[in-house]
N, C-alpha and C positions, 0 to 999 in steps of 0.2 A: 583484572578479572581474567579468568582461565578460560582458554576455548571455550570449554565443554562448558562451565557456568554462562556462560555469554549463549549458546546455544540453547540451553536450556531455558534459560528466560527467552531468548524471539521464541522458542515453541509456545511459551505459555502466552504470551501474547499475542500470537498469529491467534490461537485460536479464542482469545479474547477479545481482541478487534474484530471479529469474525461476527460476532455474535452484539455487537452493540450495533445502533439502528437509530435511536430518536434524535433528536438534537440535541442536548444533553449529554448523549454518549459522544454526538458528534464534538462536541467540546475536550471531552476527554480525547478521543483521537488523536484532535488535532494539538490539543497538548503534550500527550503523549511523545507524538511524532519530534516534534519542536524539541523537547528535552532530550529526545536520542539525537536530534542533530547536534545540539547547543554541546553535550559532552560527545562529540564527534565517534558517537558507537554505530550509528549505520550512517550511509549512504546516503545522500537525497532522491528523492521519486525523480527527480531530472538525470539522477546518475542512473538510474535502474533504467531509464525509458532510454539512455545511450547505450546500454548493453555494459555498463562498467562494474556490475553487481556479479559474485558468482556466478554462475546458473544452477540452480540446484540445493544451493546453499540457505541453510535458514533464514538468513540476514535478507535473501531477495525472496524469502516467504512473507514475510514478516512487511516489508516496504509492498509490497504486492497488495496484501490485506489491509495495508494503511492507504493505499493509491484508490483501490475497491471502494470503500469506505465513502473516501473526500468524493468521488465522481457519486457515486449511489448518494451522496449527499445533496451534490451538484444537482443530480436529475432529477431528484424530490423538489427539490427551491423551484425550479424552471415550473413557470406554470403548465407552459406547452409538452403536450404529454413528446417522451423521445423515440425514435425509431431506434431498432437493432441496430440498424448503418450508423445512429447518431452517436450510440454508446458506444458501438465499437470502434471509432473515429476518437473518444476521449480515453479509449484503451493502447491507440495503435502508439508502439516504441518508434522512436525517430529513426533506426537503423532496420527496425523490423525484426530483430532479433529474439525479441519475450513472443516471438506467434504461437508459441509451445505453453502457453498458460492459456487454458481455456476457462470461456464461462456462457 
């Protein structure tokens, strides 16, 4: 697959992960997710959270809105409602590196 076809699909996808929300969609997600690791076309969410993802690059858009996603998953299952400190503690990269993506 060619750059630009590769790129073009994580955009179509950022902005479709973007937009799913129930549990249902959370399935497709995390399926989704699984298949682009399984044929090794992105990165894992442990590799983006080491800083080893572009910066800027579709591919750490794209893992960005999937990581989004599974934690906004996470906080919904939790019954305890979560503080700003709690979610951004399930945001923070291990080098600190993604501080430059806000939410």
């Amino acid at each position: 697959m060619e750059k630009s076809e590769k790129e073009q699909i994580f955009g179509i996808l950022c902005g479709t992960v973007d937009r799913l929300r129930g549990k249902k969609e959370y399935e497709i997600i995390t399926s989704l997710y699984d298949n682009l690791l399984k044929y090794k076309l992105i990165h894992s969410i442990e590799d983006f959270k080491a800083g080893k993802v572009i910066k800027g690059s579709i591919e750490e858009a794209l893992i960005y809105w999937i990581w989004r996603a599974l934690v906004q998953h996470k906080s919904i299952k939790n019954l305890i409602p979560m503080t700003k400190e709690d979610i951004s503690k399930l945001f923070e990269a291990e080098d600190n590196s993604h501080k430059h993506i806000a939410f």
